[in-house]
C-alpha positions as CSV (number, residue, x, y, z in Angstrom):
1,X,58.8,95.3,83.9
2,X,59.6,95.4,87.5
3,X,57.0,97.0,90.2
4,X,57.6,100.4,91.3
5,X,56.6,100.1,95.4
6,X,54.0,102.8,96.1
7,X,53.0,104.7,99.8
8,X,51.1,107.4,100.6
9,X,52.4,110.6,101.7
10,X,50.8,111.5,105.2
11,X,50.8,115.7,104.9
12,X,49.3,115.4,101.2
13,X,47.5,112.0,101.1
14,X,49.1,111.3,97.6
15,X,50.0,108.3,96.8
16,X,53.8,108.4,95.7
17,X,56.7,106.6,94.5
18,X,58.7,104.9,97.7
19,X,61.8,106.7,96.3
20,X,60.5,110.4,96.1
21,X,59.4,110.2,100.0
22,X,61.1,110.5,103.1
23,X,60.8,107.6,105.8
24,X,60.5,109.0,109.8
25,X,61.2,106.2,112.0
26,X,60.7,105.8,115.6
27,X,62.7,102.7,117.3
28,X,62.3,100.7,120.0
29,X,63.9,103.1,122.1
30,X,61.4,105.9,121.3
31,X,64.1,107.6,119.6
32,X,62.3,109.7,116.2
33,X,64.6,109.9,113.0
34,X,64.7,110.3,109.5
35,X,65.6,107.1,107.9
36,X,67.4,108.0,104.3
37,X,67.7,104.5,103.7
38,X,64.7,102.8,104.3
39,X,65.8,100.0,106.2
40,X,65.6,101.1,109.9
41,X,64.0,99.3,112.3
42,X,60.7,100.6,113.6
43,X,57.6,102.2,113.3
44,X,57.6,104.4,110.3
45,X,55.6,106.9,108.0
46,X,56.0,108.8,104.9
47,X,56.3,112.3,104.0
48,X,57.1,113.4,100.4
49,X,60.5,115.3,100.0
50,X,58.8,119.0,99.9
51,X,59.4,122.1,102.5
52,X,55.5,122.4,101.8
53,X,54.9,119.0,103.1
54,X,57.3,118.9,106.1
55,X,55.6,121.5,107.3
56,X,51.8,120.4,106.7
57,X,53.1,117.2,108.8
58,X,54.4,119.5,111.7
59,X,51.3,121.9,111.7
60,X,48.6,119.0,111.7
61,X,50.9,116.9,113.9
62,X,50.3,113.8,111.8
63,X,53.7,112.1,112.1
64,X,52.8,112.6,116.4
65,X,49.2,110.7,115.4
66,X,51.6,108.3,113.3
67,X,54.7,107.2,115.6
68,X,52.2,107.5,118.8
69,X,55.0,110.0,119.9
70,X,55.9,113.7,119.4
71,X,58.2,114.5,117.2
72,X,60.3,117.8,117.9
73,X,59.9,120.4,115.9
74,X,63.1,121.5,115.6
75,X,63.9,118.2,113.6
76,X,61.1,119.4,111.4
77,X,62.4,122.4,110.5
78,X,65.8,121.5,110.2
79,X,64.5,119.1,107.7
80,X,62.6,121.6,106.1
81,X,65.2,123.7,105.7
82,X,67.8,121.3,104.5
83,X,65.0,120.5,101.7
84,X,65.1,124.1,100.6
85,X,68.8,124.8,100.4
């Protein structure tokens, strides 16, 4: 039986399969992104794939305290509400 890679979700602080979460990167540039496949380079942290989530993240500013950078918050939302359609 193969290993299922586990991370923890940085709104909810549940640990979670790799596959139901959504990677934010930040590169060498300093440019912030969501990383669909996993295999950006960079600095990255974990959010689970909920409009409830996204938007614990962007009220408590943990993916700022995360990437050591602001992320916008129109990114956020977009994302949020790309999740709920």
């Amino acid at each position: 039986m193969k290993k299922i890679p586990m991370r923890r979700c940085l709104a909810t602080n549940e640990m979670c399969p790799k596959k139901d979460l959504l990677r934010v990167v930040k590169n060498n540039e300093g440019k912030v992104f969501f990383d669909y496949s996993s295999k950006a380079n960079g600095r990255g942290a974990y959010i689970k794939c909920s409009v409830e989530a996204i938007n614990i993240a962007r009220t408590k500013k943990v993916l700022d305290r995360a990437l050591e950078t602001t992320v916008p918050d129109e990114k956020m939302l977009k994302e949020a509400n790309d999740r709920q359609n």
